[in-house]
KOLDOPA-296043 format. One line per field, with one value per residue (C-alpha): x, y, z. Coordinates in nm, 2 decimals. Each point is the difference from the previous one (the first is absolute). Example, Ala and Ser with C-alpha at 12.3 -4.5 7.8 and 13.67 -1.06 7.14 Angstrom:
REM KOLDOPA-296043
X <- 1.23  0.14
Y <- -0.45  0.34
Z <- 0.78  -0.07
***
This chain:
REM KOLDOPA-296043
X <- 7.41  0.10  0.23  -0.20  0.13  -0.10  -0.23  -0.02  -0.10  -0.12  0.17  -0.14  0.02  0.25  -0.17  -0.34  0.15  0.14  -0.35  -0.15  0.31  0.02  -0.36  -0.30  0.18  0.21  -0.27  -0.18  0.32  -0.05  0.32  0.12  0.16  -0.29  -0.25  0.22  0.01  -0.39  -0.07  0.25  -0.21  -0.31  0.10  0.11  -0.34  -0.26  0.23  -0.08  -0.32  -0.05  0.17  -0.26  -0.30  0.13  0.01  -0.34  -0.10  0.14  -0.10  -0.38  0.08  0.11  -0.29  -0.23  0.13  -0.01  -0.35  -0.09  0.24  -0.18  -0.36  0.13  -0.33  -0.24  -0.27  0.10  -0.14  -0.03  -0.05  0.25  0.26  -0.09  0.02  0.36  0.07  -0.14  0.24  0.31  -0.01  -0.02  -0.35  0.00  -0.28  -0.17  0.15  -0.27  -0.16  0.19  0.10  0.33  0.19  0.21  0.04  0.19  -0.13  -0.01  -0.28  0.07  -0.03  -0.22  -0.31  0.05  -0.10  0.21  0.24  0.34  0.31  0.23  0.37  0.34  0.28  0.28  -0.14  0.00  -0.15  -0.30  0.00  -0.01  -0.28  -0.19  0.06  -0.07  -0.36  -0.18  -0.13  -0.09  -0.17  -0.32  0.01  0.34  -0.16  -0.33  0.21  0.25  -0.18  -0.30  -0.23  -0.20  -0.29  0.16  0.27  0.33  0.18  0.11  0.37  0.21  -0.06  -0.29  -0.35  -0.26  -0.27  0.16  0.07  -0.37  -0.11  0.27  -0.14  -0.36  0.05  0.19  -0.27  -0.25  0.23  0.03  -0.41  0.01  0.28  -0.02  -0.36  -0.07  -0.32  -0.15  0.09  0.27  0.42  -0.07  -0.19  0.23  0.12  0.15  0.15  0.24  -0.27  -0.28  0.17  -0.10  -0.32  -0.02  -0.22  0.14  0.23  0.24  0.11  0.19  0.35  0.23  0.20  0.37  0.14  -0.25  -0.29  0.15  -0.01  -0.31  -0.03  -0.34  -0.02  -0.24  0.01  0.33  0.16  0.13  -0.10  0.24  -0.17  0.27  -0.16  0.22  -0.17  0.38  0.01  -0.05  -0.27  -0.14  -0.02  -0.26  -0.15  -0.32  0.15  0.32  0.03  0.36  0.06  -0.18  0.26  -0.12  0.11  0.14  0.25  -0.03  0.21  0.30  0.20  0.35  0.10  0.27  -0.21  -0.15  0.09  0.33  0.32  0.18  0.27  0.31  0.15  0.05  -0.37  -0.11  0.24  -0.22  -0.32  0.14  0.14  -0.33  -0.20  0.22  -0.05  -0.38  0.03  0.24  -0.19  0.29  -0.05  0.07  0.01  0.12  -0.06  -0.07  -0.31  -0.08  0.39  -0.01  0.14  -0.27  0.03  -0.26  -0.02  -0.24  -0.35  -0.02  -0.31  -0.26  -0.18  -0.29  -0.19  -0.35  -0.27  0.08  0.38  0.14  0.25  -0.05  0.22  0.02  0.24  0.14  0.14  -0.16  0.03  0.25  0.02  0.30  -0.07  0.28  0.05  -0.14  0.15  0.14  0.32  0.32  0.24  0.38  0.07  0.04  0.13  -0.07  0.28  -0.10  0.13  -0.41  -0.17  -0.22  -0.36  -0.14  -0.30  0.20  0.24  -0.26  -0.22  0.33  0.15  -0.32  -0.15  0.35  -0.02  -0.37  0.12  0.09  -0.30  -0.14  0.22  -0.07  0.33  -0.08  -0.11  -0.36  -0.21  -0.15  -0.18  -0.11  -0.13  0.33  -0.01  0.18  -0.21  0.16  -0.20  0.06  -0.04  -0.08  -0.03  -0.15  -0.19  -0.08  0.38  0.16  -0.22  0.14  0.32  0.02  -0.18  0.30  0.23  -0.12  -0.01  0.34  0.12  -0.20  0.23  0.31  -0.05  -0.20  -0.31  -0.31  -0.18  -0.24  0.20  -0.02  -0.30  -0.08  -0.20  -0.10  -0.03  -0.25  0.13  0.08  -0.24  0.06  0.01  -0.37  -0.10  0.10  -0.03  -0.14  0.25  0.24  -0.15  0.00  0.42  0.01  -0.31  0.20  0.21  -0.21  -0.14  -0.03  -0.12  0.01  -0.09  0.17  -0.16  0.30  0.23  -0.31  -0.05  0.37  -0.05  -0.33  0.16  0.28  -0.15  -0.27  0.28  -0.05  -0.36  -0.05  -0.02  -0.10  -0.22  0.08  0.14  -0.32  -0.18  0.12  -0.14  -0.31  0.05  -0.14  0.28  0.10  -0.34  0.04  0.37  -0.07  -0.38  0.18  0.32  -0.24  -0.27  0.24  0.21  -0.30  -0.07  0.30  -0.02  0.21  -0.23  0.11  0.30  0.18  -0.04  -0.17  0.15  -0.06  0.23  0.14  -0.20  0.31  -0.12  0.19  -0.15  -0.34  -0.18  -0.32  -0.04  0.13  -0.19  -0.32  0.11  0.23  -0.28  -0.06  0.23  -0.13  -0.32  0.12  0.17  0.38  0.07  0.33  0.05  0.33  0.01  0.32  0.07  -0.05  -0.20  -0.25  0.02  -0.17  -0.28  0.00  -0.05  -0.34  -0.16  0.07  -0.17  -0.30  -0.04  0.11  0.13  0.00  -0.39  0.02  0.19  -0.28  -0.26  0.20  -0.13  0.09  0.40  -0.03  0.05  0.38  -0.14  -0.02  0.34  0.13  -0.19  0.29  -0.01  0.05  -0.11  -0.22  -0.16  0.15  0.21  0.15  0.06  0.38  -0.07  -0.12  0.28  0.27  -0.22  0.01  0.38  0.06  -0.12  0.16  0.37  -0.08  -0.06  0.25  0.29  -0.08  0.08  0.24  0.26  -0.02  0.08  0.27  0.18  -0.09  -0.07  -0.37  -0.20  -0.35  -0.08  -0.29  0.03  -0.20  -0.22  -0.05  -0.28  0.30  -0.24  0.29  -0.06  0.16  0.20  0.19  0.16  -0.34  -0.10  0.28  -0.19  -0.29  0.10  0.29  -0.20  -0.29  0.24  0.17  -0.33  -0.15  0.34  -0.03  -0.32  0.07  -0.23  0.29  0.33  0.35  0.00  -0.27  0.17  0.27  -0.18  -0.18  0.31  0.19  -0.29  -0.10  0.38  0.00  -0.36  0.20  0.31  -0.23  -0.17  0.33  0.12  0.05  0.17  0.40  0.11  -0.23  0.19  -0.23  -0.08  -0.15  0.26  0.25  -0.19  0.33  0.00  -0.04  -0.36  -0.13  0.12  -0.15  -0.30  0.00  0.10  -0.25  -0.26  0.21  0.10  -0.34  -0.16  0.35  0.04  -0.09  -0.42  0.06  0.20  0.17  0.32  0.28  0.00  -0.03  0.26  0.28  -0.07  0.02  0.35  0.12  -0.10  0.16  0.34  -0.03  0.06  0.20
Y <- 22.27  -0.09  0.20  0.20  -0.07  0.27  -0.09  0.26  0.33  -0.20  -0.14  -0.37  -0.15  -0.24  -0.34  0.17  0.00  -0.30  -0.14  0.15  -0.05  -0.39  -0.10  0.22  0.11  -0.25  -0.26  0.23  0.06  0.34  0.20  0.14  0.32  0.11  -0.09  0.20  0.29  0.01  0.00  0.32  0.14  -0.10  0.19  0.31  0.04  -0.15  0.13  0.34  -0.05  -0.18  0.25  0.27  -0.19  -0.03  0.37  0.04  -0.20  0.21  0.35  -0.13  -0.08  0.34  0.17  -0.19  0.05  0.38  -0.02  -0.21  0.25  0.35  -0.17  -0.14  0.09  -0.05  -0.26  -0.15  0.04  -0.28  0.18  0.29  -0.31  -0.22  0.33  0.07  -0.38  0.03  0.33  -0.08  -0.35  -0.23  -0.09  -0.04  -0.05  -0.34  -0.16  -0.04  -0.37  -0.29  -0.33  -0.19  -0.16  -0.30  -0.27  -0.35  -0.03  -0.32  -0.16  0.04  0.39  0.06  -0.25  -0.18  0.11  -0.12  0.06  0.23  -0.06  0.28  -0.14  0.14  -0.06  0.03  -0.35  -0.30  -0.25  0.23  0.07  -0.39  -0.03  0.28  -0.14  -0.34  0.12  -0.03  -0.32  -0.04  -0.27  0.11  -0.28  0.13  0.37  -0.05  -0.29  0.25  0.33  0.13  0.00  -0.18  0.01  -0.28  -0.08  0.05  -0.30  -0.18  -0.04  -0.36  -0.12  -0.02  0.15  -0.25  0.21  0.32  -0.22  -0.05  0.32  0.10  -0.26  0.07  0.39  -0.10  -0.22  0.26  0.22  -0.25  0.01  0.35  0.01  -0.30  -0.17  -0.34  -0.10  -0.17  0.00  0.14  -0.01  -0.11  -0.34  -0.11  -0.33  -0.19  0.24  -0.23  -0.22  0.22  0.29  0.34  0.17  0.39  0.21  0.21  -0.26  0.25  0.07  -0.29  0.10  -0.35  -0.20  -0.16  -0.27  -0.26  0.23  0.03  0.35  0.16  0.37  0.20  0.40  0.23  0.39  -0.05  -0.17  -0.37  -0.24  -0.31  -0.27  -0.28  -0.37  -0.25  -0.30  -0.02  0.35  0.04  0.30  -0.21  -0.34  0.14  0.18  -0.14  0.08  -0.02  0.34  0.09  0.36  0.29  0.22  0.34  0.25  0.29  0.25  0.10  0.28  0.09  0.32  -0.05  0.33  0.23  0.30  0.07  -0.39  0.00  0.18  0.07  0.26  -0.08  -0.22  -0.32  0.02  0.09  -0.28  -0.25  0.13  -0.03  -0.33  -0.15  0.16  -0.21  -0.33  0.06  0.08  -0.29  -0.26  -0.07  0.16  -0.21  0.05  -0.29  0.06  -0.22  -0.13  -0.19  -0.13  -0.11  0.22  0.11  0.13  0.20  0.05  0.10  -0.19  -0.17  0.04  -0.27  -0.22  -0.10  -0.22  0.12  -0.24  0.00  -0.12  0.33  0.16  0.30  0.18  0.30  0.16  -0.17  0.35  0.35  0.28  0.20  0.40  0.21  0.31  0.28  0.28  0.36  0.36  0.09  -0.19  0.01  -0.31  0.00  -0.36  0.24  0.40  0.14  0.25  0.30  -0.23  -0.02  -0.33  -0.16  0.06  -0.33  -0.04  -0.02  -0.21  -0.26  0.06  -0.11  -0.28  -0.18  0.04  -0.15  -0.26  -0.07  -0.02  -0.30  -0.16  0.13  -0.13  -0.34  -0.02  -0.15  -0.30  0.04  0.33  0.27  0.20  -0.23  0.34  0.08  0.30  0.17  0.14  0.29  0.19  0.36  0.11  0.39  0.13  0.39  0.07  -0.06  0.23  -0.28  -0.31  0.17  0.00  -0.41  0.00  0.10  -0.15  -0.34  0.08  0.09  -0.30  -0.23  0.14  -0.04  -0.37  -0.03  -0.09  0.04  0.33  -0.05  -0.32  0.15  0.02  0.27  -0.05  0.35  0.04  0.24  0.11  0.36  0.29  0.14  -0.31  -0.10  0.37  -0.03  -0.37  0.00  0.23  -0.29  -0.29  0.20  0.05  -0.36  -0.20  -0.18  -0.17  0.04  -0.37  0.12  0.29  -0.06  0.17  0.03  0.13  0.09  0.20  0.16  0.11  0.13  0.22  0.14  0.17  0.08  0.14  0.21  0.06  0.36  -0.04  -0.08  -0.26  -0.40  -0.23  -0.28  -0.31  -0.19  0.24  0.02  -0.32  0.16  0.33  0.12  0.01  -0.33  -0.17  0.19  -0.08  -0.35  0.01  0.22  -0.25  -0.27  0.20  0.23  -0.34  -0.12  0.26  0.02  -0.44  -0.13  -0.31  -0.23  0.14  0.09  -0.01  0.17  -0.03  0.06  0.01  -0.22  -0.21  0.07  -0.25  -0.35  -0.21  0.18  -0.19  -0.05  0.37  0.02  -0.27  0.22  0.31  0.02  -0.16  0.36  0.10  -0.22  0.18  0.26  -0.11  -0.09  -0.25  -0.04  0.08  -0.04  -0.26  -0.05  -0.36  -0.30  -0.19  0.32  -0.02  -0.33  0.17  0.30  -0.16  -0.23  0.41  -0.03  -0.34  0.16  0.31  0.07  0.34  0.06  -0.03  0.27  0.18  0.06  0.10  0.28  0.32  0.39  0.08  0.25  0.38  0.15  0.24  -0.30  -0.10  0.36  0.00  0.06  -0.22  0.28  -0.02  0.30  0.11  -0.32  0.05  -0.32  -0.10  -0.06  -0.31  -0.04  0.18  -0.21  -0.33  0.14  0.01  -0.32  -0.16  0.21  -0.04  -0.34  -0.12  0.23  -0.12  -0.37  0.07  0.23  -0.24  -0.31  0.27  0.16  -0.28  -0.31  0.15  -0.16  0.16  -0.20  -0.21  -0.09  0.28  -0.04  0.34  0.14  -0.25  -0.30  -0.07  -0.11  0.22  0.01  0.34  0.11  0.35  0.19  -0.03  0.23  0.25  0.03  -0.03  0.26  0.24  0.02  0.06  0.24  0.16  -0.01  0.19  0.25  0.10  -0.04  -0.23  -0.15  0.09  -0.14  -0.10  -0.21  -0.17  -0.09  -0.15  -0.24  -0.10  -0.08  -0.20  -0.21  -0.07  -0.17  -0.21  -0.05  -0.14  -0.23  -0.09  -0.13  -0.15  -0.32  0.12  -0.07  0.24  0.30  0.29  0.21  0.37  0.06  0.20  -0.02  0.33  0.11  -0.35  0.02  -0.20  0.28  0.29  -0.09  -0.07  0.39  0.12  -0.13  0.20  0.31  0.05  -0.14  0.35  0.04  -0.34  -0.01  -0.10  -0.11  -0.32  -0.18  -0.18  0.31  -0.02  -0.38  -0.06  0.25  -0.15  -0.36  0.13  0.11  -0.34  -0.19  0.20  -0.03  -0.40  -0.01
Z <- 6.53  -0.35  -0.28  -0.25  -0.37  -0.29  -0.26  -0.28  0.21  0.35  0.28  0.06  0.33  -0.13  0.21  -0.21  -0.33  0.00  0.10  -0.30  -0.28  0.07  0.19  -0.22  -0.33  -0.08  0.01  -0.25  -0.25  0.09  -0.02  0.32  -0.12  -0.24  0.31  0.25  -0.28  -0.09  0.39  0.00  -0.23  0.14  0.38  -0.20  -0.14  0.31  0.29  -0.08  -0.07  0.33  0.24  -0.20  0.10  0.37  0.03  -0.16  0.30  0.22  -0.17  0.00  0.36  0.05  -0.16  0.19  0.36  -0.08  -0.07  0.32  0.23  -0.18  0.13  0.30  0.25  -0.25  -0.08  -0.31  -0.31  -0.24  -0.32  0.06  0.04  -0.29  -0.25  0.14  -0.07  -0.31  -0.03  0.10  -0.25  0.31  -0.15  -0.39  -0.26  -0.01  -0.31  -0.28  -0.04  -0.06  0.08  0.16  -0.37  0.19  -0.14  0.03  0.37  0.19  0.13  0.35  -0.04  -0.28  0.06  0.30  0.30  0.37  0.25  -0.01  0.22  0.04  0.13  0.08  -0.25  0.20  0.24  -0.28  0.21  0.02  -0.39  -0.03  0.21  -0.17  -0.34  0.07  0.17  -0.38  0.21  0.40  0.17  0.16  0.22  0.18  -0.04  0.18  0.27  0.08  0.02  0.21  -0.33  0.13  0.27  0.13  0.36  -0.08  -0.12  0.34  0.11  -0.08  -0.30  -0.31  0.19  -0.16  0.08  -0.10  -0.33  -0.02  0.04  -0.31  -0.21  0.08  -0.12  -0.32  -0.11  0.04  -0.21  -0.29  0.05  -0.13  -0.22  -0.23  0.13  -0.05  -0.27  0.32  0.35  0.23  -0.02  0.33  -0.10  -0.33  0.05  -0.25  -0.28  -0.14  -0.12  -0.06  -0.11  0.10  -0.14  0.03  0.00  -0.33  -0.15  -0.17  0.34  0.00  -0.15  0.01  0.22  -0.02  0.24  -0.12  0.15  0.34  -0.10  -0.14  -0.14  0.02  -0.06  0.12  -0.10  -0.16  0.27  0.05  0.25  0.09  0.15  0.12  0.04  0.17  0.26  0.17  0.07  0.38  -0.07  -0.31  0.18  0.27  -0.31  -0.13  -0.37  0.06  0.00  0.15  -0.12  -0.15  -0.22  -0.09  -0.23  0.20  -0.06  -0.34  -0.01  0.21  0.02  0.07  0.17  0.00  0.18  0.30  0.15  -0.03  0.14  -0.29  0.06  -0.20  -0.24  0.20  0.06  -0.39  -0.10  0.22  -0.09  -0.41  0.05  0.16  -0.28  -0.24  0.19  -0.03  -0.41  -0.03  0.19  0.23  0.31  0.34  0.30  0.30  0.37  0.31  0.12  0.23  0.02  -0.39  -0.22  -0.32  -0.28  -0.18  -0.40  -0.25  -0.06  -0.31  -0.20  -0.03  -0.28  -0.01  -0.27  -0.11  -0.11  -0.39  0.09  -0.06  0.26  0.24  0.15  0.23  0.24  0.32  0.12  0.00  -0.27  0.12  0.02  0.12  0.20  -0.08  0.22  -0.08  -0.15  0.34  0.13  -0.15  0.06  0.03  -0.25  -0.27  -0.06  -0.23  -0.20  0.22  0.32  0.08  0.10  -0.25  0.04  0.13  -0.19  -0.30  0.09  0.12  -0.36  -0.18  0.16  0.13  -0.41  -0.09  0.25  -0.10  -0.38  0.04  0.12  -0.31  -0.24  0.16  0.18  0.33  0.11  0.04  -0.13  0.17  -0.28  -0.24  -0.24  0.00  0.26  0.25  0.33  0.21  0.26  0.04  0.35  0.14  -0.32  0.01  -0.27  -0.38  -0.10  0.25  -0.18  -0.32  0.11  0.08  -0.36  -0.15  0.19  -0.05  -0.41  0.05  0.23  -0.27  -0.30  0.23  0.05  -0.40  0.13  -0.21  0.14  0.32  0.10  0.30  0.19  0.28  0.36  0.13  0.39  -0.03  0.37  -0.01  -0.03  -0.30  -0.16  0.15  -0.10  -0.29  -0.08  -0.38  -0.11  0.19  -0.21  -0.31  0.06  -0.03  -0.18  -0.24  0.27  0.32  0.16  0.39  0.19  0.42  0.27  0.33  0.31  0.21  -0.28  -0.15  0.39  0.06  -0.31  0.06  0.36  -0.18  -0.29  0.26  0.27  0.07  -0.03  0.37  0.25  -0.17  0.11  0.19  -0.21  0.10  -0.10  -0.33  -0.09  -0.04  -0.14  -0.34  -0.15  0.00  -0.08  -0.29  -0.08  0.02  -0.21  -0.29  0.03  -0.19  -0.17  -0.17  -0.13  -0.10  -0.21  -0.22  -0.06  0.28  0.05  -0.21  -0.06  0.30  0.41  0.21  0.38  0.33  0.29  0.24  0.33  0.24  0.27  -0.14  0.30  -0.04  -0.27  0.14  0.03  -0.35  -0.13  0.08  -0.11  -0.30  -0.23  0.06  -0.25  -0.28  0.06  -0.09  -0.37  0.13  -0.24  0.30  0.29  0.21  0.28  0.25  -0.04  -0.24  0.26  -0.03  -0.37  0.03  0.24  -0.22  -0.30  0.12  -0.02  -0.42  -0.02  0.22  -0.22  -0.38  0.04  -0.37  0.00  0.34  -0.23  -0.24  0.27  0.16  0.00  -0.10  0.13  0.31  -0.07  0.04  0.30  0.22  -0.05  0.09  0.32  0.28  0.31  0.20  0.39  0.00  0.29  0.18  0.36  0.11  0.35  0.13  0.01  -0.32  -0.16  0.22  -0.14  -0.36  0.06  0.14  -0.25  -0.31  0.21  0.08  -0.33  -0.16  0.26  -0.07  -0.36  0.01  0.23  -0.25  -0.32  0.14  0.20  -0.16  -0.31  -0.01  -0.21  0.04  0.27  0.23  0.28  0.33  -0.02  0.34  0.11  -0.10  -0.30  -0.27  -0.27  -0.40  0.01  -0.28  -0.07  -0.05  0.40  0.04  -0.22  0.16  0.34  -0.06  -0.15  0.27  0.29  -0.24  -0.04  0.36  0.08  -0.25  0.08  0.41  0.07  0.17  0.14  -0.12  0.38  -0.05  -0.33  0.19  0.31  -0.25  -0.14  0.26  0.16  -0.34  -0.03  0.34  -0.15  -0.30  0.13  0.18  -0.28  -0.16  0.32  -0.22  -0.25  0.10  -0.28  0.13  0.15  0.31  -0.09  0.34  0.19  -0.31  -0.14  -0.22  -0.16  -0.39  -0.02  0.27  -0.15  -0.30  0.12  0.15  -0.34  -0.17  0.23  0.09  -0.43  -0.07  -0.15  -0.19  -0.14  -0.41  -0.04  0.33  -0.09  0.27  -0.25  0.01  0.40  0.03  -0.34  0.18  0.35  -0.14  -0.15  0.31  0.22  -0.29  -0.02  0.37  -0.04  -0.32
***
C-alpha cells in the first residue's frame, strides 16, 4: 500500500495523486494546488449533503417496515399504502409539463438508434475490444454463433457449407436492408463493372480503397460491404463479396459500478488510468494467442468518398460512456479532514470529468465526443432529492475543472423504486443534462424485496418475470421518457441478454425491446452487437416510438410480488434455493478471491451466464426474505450452500487459480457468501457492496 501525501485539507493516496498532478492536470495547464483546493471545497459542501441523503434512505426505510410489521396478517391494501407513500414524501407530486433541455448530443445517443456494450474498466483488453466494436463482421458473427438455423460449423478447418449457409443469410439481410432496383444480393455478379443499382439510391453512402469498400446506411446505421476476388470468402463469391461490416456498438459504458471490484486505491488508480488511455487514444494492451504475442489498440476512424468527391468520415471506435458508482460506498484513496473516507461517488464524478476534459479539449489522439461532451452514468440513484443531488454536483465539478455548464451529461439507471415511482420528478432533476434513462431487471428486483421486506413472503424469482409490477416498470421506463422529449435527444435502454453463447435465442427475442421504443438495449459481447444491431435495420424504433400508447398507471407499479395464499413444497423451496446459492456462490468466489467482478458464470443448469454485482442483490435478498418470513429455516440456507459450493468448485475445476469452498466453510469467499444472506434484511436498500468491499479487503490483506 502506498504513502498518503496532504493536499490542502485531504490525504491523497500518494501513487493517486501523483496520477492526477502529472497524468490529467498537467496535460490541461491546470494547477495542481488550486485543483486539490477547489476539490476540498467541493467534499466540504457534497459530503454532507450525501451522507444526508443516505440516511433519508434509511429513515423512509424505517417508516416503511413499521407500516408492513403493524399490518403483518392482513390482506394488503393498495390504496391505504400508496396515501402513506404519498405521506411520508417517498411518492412526490408529478412535476408540471415540460420537456428534457440537452443539448450538444452526439448522434449515437440522440438520433441513432443501436447496440450498447457495457465493459469493466479495471480489464483493458476488454475495454479495447468494446471500443473497437463500432464495427463487427456479420460474416464471423453468424459463422461462429448458433444464429443461425443452420449445423454447427464442423471441426478442422473453414466448414464450406457452414460458410454457405452464412453467406446465404447475409444476402437475404442486405435484401431487406439496402434492396437492389431489380433482383436479389444473391444474383449480383459483376459490380465492378456495372456498378450497383439500389433500390433508394441515397442509401448508398461512399466507398474508400478504390471501392473495395462500399458504405450503405439504413435507419441511421452503416453497412460495409468488402469486395475482393482474392479473398478466400470473396473468391467463391459470385460478387466478390468477402465481408459484410455492420455498424454495431454505438455506445459503450465503461464501468466503474456494479462490474468491477473496486475496493481501494490500487484498484481506483487502474480503473482512472484505463479511463485516461481511452480519452487519450492510447490504450494497449499485448497478450498471447495462439503462441504470438498481440497487441491490441484503438480503431482508427474511416473515410470514405461520396459521389460529389467530398470526404466522409465517421467513427472507427464506439461513443464511449463512463458508469460512476452510486451515493452509498465510501473509498479509502482519500480522507477527508475528519479522518472519514471520501464518498465514492464523488471522487469518481471528479476525476473521470477531469480525465474526460481532455478529450474535450481535443487532447487525445482520436475523439470521443465530437459535441464536445462528457457522458457519466449514475447508477442506484433513489429518488428525484438524489437526481438533484448529482445535478449539483456535476455544476460544481464543471466550475472546478472551467467547463462550460452541462459539459457533463447524465445516464439515469432508473433501477431503484423510488426512482421508477417517482421517475418524472427524476427527469425533471436533471433535463438540461439528461441523454439516458435504463432499466435493469435484476437491481430494480433486489430493491423491490428490500423495499417490501416486512411485507411477507416474495414470489419466486421466476415468477417475478411476470408480475405487475414489472410490466409496468418497464412500459412507464419508455412512455414516461417519451413524454418529457427523450427521443431524439437522449436513450432509452433496456437491460442486458445474459446468455453470450445464446444468440439464436436472442436473435428472436430482443427485437422485443425495440418494440417496445428502446432506442438501446445492452448486449454481453461485441460479436452480439453485430446480431443485435441487424434488429435496428429491421425496425426504426424512432417511428415505434411515435405509435406507443398511454404510460401505465403508478398503482401497477406498487403492486407487491407477494406469494399470497401460495405454500410451497420442500422441494420446491430446497429448488428455489439451489438455484439463488448456486448462482450467488459462483459469483461471490471470483469477487472475493480473484477479485472478478463480471464474468460468464455457469448458472446451475452450467448455462454460462453474464453476472455482475446486481445478481447478488436479488438473489441475497430472496433468501433473506424466505428466512424472515420462515418459509425456510437457516438450516436449510446452509445445506444449499454447502451443496452449490461442491457444484461450484466443480464448475471451476479448470480454473488453476480457483480456491475450493466446499469443506473450507471458514474461507473468506464462503463466509461472504453467508453474509450476504444471513445480514441480507440489515444491509443498506439491500445492496450487496459494504459486505463484498470489506470481504475483498480482507482476502487482499490476506496476500499482501
Amino acid at each position: 500500500m502506498s504513502d498518503f501525501v496532504t493536499r490542502g485539507d485531504l490525504q491523497i493516496d500518494a501513487d493517486l495523486a501523483g496520477f492526477i498532478d502529472r497524468e490529467v492536470l498537467a496535460p490541461l495547464d491546470q494547477d495542481s494546488g488550486e485543483f486539490w483546493r477547489g476539490f476540498a471545497k467541493l467534499l466540504s459542501a457534497f459530503a454532507p449533503r450525501n451522507h444526508a441523503l443516505l440516511a433519508r434512505r434509511d429513515e423512509l426505510q424505517r417508516q416503511i417496515d413499521v407500516w408492513h410489521n403493524a399490518r403483518r396478517g392482513q390482506q394488503h391494501d393498495g390504496a391505504a399504502y400508496r396515501a402513506f407513500l404519498e405521506e411520508i414524501g417517498y411518492l412526490v407530486p408529478e412535476p408540471a409539463a415540460f420537456m428534457i433541455g440537452t443539448e450538444n448530443v452526439d448522434a449515437e445517443i440522440a438520433t441513432m438508434a443501436g447496440p450498447q456494450l457495457v465493459v469493466p474498466i479495471l480489464n483493458a483488453r476488454f475495454l479495447l475490444n468494446a471500443a473497437n466494436a463500432r464495427w463487427g463482421s456479420l460474416y464471423d458473427a453468424l459463422y461462429g454463433t448458433d444464429a443461425l438455423d443452420a449445423p454447427p460449423a464442423r471441426p478442422g478447418g473453414y466448414d464450406k457449407d457452414r460458410g454457405a449457409a452464412v453467406v446465404a443469410a447475409a444476402k437475404v439481410f442486405l435484401d431487406e436492408a439496402i434492396p437492389l432496383a431489380s433482383g436479389s444480393w444473391a444474383d449480383l455478379t459483376d459490380p465492378e463493372t456495372n456498378g450497383i443499382a439500389l433500390s433508394d439510391p441515397s442509401q448508398y453512402v461512399g466507398e474508400r480503397e478504390g471501392g473495395a469498400r462500399r458504405l450503405f446506411r439504413n435507419n441511421g446505421l452503416h453497412i460495409e460491404i468488402y469486395f475482393d476476388r482474392n479473398h478466400p470468402i470473396g473468391q467463391t463469391d459470385t460478387a466478390g463479396i468477402a465481408d459484410i461490416i455492420l455498424e454495431s456498438a454505438l455506445t459503450t459504458i465503461c464501468d466503474l459500478e456494479d462490474s468491477v471490484a473496486a475496493v481501494d486505491a490500487e484498484d481506483k488508480l487502474l480503473a482512472y488510468r484505463n479511463w485516461l488511455g481511452l480519452m487519450r487514444g492510447d490504450l494497449e494492451e499485448s497478450f498471447d494467442k495462439g503462441g504470438k504475442t498481440v497487441t491490441r489498440k484503438l480503431e482508427a476512424d474511416k473515410t470514405f468518398t461520396a459521389h460529389d468527391g467530398s470526404a466522409h468520415t465517421l467513427p472507427g471506435r464506439s461513443l464511449l460512456f463512463v458508469r460512476n458508482v452510486g451515493h452509498l460506498m465510501t473509498n479509502p484513496a482519500i480522507r477527508l479532514p475528519d479522518g472519514g473516507e471520501v464518498p465514492e461517488g464523488i471522487m469518481d464524478a471528479v476525476i473521470t470529468s477531469a480525465i474526460a476534459a481532455q478529450d474535450v479539449r481535443a487532447l487525445g489522439r482520436y475523439s470521443n465526443s465530437r459535441t464536445g461532451s462528457i457522458y457519466i452514468v449514475k447508477p442506484k440513484m433513489h429518488g428525484p432529492e438524489e437526481c438533484a443531488f448529482t445535478n449539483d454536483l456535476f455544476d460544481a465539478v464543471e466550475d472546478l475543472l472551467g467547463l462550460p455548464r452541462h459539459t457533463i451529461k447524465v445516464g439515469v439507471m432508473d433501477e431503484e423504486r423510488r426512482t421508477s415511482a417517482n421517475l418524472g420528478a427524476c427527469i425533471h432533476a436533471v433535463k438540461e443534462r439528461i441523454v439516458f434513462i435504463n432499466t435493469g431487471f435484476l437491481d430494480r428486483t433486489g430493491d423491490e424485496m428490500h423495499t417490501s421486506m416486512q411485507a411477507g413472503p416474495m414470489l419466486r424469482k421466476g415468477a417475478m418475470k411476470t408480475s405487475a409490477w414489472l410490466t409496468a416498470y418497464e412500459a412507464r421506463n419508455v412512455g414516461i421518457g417519451l413524454r418529457h422529449g427523450l427521443s431524439g435527444k437522449a436513450q432509452i435502454g433496456k437491460g442486458m441478454w445474459a446468455a453470450p453463447d445464446m444468440m439464436h435465442d436472442m436473435m428472436e427475442q430482443k427485437i422485443g425491446h425495440l418494440k417496445a421504443g428502446a432506442n438501446t438495449a445492452w448486449v454481453p459481447s461485441p460479436t452480439a452487437a453485430t446480431l443485435h444491431a441487424l434488429h435496428y435495420h429491421r425496425l426504426d424504433v424512432f417511428e415505434v416510438q411515435k405509435g406507443l400508447g398511454d404510460v401505465p398507471g403508478l398503482d401497477a407499479l406498487l403492486t407487491i410480488p407477494l406469494a399470497d395464499g401460495i405454500n410451497w413444497s420442500e422441494a420446491e423451496v430446497r429448488e428455489e434455493l439451489d438455484n439463488n446459492a448456486q448462482g450467488l456462490l459462483g459469483y461471490v468466489v471470483r469477487w472475493i478471491d480473484q477479485g472478478v467482478g463480471c464474468s460468464k458464470v455457469p448458472d446451475i443448469h452450467d448455462v454460462g451466464l453474464m453476472e455482475d454485482r446486481a445478481t447478488l442483490r436479488i438473489s441475497s435478498q430472496h433468501m433473506a426474505n424466505w428466512l424472515l418470513h420462515g418459509v425456510c429455516s437457516k438450516d436449510q440456507v446452509m445445506d444449499s450452500l454447502r451443496r452449490m459450493a461442491a457444484k461450484v468448485d466443480t464448475q471451476n475445476a479448470g480454473d488453476a487459480a480457483y480456491e475450493p469452498m466446499a469443506g473450507n466453510w471458514d474461507g473468506i469467499a464462503f463466509r461472504a457468501a453467508c453474509d450476504l444472506v444471513f445480514k441480507g434484511v440489515e444491509q443498506p436498500s439491500g445492496y450487496t457492496e459494504p459486505l463484498l468491499h470489506k470481504w475483498r479487503q480482507v482476502a487482499k490483506s490476506s496476500v499482501a
